[in-house]
N, C-alpha and C positions, 0 to 999 in steps of 0.2 A: 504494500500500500504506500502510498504516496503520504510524504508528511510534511512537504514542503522546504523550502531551502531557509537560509539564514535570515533570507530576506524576506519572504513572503510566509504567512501563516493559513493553509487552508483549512475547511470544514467538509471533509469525504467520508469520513466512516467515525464513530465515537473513539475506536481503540487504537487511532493515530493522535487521540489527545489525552493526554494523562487525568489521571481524577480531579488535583490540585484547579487544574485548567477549567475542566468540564464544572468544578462547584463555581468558580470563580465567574462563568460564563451567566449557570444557576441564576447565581444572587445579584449580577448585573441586569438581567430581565425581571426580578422580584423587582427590584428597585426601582426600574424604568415603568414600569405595570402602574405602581404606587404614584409616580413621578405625570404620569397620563393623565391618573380619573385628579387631578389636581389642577391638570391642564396645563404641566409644566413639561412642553418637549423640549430636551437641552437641544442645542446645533451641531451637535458635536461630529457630527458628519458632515458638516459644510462644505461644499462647492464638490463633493463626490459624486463620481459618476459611475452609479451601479447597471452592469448590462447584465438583461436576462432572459438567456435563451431557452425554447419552450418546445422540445421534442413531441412531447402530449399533453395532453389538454391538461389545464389548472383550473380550480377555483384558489382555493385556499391556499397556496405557495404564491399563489401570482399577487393576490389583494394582499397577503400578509407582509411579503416583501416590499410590492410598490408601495405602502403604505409607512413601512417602517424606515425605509430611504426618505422616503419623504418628511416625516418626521423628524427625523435627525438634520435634514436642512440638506440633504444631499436630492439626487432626481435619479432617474431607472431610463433605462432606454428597453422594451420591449423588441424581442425575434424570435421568427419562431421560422421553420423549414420552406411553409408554404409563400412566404414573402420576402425571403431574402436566396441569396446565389446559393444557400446550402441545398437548396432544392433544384439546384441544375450545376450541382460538380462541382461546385468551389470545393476545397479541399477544410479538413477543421485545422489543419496547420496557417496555411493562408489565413483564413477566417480568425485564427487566434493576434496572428500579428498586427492583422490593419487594427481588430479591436483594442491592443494595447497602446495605439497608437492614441485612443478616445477617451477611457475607460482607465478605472481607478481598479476595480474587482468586478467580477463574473460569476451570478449564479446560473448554474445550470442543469436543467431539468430532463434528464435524458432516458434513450433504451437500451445504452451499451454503457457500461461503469469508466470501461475502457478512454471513452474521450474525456473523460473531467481527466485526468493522466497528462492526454494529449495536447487539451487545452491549456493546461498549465506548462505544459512541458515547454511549448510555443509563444506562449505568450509574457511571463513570469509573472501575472498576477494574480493573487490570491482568489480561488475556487471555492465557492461553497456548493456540496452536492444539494442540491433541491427535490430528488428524488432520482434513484439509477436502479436499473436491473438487479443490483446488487443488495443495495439498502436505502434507507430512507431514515438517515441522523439528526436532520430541522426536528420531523414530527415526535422522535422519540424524548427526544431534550424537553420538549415543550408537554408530553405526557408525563415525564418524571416530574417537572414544574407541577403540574396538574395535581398528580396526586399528593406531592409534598405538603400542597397546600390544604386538601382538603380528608387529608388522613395520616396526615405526620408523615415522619423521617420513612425513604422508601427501605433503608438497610432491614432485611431480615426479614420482610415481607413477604406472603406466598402469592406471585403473581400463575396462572393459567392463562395459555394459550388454544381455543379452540379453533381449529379449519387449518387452512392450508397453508406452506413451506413458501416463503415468498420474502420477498424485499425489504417489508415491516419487520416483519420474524427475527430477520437478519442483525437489526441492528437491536430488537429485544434483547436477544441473545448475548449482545456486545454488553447493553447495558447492565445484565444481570450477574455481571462477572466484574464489573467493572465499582457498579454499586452495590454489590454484597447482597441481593434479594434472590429468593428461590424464583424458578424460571418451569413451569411442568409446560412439556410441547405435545398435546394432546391432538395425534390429528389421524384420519381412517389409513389403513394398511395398503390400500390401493397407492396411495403418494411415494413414488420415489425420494430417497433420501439423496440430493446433489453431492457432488464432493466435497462443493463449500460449505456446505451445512454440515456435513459430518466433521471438516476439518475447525469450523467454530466450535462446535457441539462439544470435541474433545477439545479445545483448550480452555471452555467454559465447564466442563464437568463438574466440578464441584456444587456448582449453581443452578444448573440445566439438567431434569432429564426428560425422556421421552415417554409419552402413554399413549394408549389407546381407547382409553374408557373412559369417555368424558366426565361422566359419573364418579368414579372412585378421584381421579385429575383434580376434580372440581369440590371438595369436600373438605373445608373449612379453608380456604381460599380467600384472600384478600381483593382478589381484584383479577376479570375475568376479561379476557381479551379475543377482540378478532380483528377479519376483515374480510372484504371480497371475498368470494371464492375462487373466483376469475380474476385474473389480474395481468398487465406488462403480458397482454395477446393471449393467454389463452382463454379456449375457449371451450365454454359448458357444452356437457356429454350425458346422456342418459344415466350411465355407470356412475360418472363423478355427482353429478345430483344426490343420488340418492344412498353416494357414497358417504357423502357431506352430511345428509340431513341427520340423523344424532349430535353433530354438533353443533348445531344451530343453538346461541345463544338465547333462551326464553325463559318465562319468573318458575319454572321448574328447576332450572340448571341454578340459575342464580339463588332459589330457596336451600340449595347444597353448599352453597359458600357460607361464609361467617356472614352474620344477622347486617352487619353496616360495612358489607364486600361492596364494589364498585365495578362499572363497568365500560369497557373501555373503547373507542373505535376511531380511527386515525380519518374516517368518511372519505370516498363516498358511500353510503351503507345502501344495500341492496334488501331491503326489508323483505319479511316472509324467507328469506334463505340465512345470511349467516344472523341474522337479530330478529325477534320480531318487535312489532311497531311496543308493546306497550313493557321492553325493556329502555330500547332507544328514548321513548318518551317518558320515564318515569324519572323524579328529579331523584327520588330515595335510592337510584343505582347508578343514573347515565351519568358522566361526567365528557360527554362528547362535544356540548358547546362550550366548555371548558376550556378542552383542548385545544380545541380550534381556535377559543380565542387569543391562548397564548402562546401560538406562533405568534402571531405579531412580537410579542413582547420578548419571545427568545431569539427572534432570527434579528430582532432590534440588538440583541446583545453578541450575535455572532459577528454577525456585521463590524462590530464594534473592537470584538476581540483580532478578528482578521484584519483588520487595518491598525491594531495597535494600540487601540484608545482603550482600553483595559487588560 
């Protein structure tokens, strides 16, 4: 993995940044959050020019970003494939240089992990993955925030994972190693296990294991986690349906965890398959509009860390 040079600081995976780093990052978006509903945005990103490129579609990385540059006193330049030469051959080497030429830092939202690599390699400024084939470290930051806040310190907590082997998963896994909580990856037998995911798995062991029984997985449980079934192109299959559906998050599953367990989801949620409507909408479990909302306030804080300002 990529962990940047002397000179630049990027944001690609959580276990390219130390814990020190990662609480440090924590309590800079705590504070900025606090520093908001007071209506004090500092400028502390003045005259920055955040570009951000958009492989697949965004809600929530796009507004949280454009919002948090903007706040800080800096501005965003949006691109995405279907409106710039990435979409007729430009090269991302090319594309990395002219934009260092603009451009302060680069988030980018991609289907190969591969180029946030490439981009930096090319260009020398500081990368924040906003979501890759690989993992997704904005959303996970922003759900440790989540729960810190509304269920205490995460160390030692029994987080479950129910559905499928994916991008989220990926960097759970990082974080449950990293910040000392139990990790169960509860998902149907049908799912091949990647390489990368076995090769995190064992260096997370201690933290992580794997089940099959949502049921026994899910049984005094702090906080119960999914996502999509489908996700980064694949696509649903009669077999996989119906592979899935025991794990469907619903007030059965979540009646097995502890009395005030939480529930967790990075959205967009596909209701009736991995949630249904009256876990997502209940305030006594969901902490989904949570999450969501503090992206803004941690990708305000990465931003911040990656150019240096904390």
């Amino acid at each position: 993995m990529l962990k940047g040079s002397k000179l630049t600081r990027n944001f690609l995976n959580l276990s390219d940044i130390n814990k020190p780093e990662l609480r440090s990052i924590l309590k800079r978006a705590s504070d900025l959050k606090k520093q908001r509903k007071k209506n004090k945005n500092l400028a502390t990103l003045k005259n920055i020019n955040l570009a951000m490129i958009f492989e697949k579609p965004s809600t929530r990385t796009r507004v949280s970003f454009e919002l948090a540059i903007k706040e800080l006193g800096g501005r965003s330049i949006i691109l995405d494939e279907a409106t710039t030469h990435l979409s007729r051959g430009e090269t991302v080497p090319d594309t990395a240089r002219v934009l260092s030429k603009y451009c302060n830092i680069l988030m980018i939202r991609t289907t190969n992990h591969k180029k946030l690599i490439e981009y930096h390699k090319h260009s020398n400024l500081p990368i924040i993955n906003g979501l890759s084939n690989l993992s997704h470290p904005c959303q996970i930051l922003a759900d440790i925030m989540t729960f810190n806040e509304k269920r205490g310190p995460i160390k030692n907590k029994k987080f479950v994972w129910l559905g499928d082997l994916n991008n989220v998963l990926y960097s759970w896994i990082e974080a449950a190693f990293i910040f000392n909580f139990s990790l169960i990856i509860c998902f149907p037998k049908l799912i091949k296990i990647s390489k990368e995911f076995k090769e995190k798995i064992k260096v997370a062991s201690k933290n992580v294991k794997i089940a099959n029984n949502p049921q026994l997985a899910c049984k005094d449980s702090d906080c119960i986690i999914t996502d999509t079934w489908f996700s980064m192109g694949k696509k649903p299959t009669k077999n996989l349906l119906q592979a899935f559906k025991p794990y469907q998050v619903n007030k059965k599953i979540m009646r097995i965890a502890k009395k005030n367990a939480v529930f967790m989801h990075c959205l967009p949620a596909t209701r009736g398959n991995e949630v249904t409507s009256d876990v997502i909408d209940d305030s006594n479990y969901s902490l989904v509009w949570s999450e969501a909302e503090n992206r803004l306030h941690v990708q305000k804080a990465i931003l911040e860390w990656c150019l240096k300002k904390i």
